[in-house]
N, C-alpha and C positions, 0 to 999 in steps of 0.2 A: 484408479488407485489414488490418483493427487486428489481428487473429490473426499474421500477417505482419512485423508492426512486434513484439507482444511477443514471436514466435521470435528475431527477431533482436535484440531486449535479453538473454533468454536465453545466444544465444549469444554476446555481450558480457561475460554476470556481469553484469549492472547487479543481479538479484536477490539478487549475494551482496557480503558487506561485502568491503571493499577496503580498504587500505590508501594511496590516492591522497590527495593535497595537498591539504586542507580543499576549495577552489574546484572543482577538478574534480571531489571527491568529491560534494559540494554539486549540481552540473551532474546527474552521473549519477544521483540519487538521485531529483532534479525529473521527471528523461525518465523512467526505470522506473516512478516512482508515478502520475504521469500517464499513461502507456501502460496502468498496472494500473489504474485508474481507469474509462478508456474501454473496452478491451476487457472488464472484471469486467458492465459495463451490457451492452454488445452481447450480450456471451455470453446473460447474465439474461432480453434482451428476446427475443432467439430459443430461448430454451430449447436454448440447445448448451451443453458441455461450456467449464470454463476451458480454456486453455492450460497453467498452471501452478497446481497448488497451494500455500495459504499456507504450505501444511508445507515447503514447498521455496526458501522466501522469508527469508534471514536480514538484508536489507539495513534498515537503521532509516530512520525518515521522512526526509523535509530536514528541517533547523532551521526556527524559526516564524522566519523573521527576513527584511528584504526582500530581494526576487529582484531590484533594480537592483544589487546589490554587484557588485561588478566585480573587487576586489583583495584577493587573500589577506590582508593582515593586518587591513584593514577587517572585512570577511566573519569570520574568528576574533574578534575583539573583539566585534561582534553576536552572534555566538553565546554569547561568554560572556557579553552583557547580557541575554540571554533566558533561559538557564538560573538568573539570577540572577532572573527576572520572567516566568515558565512562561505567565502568561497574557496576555501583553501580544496585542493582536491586529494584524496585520500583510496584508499583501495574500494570506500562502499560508496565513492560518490556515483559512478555509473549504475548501481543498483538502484540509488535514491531516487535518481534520472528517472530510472527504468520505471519503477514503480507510481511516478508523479506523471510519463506520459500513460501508462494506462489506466490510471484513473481517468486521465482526459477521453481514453478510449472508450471505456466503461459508459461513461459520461454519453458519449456518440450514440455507441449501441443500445445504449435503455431509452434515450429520445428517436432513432429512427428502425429500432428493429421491435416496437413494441405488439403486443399481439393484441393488446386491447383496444387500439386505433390504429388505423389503416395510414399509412407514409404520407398519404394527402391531407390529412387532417393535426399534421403539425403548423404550426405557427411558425410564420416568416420570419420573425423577429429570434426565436427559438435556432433557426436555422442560419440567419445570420450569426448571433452570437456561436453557434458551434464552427463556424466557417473562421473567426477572428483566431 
């Protein structure tokens, strides 16, 4: 089913940047990352294939800022008190988290689970850098 929901973010562009009105941009950015989020784990625990690769993904996080905003110029002023305080922590920063380590994860599983070369035919150097 969560396969289902990230085809149809796909085919929304939730994946790619947009040029929408801070707010709705904001909206879209929360649905895509969390859809990527749940389906990145499903796919993981059943050993299937993503939907979509990171490589195909140019949309930026949400802002760390909270998810009760409601009003575009509120919501823009937040954002620029976060950029100004990158580490303040807010209710979506452990999502951010979340989603920044599985990319890393991602990242692992398409260098050592690929089907088109065999686990010995990675590059040492490859393997260090996934190890740092």
């Amino acid at each position: 089913m969560i396969g289902v929901v990230m085809r149809h973010c796909l085919d929304s562009g939730l994946h790619r940047k947009s040029n929408l009105p801070v707010l709705l941009d904001q909206q879209r950015k929360r649905l895509f990352w969390t859809v990527y989020m749940l389906e990145r784990s499903v796919a993981r625990t059943l050993g299937r294939p993503c939907c979509v690769t990171d490589r195909e993904i140019d949309v930026e996080l949400p802002a760390n800022v909270s998810d009760e905003i409601e009003h575009e110029e509120e919501l823009v002023a937040a954002i620029e008190r976060a950029s100004q305080f990158p580490y303040q922590i807010t209710a979506l920063s452990p999502a951010i988290h979340i989603v920044r380590v599985q990319r890393i994860e991602s990242k692992i599983h398409r260098t050592l689970y690929r089907v088109d070369k065999p686990i010995s035919a990675i590059q040492p150097h490859k393997v260090t850098r996934l190890r740092a």
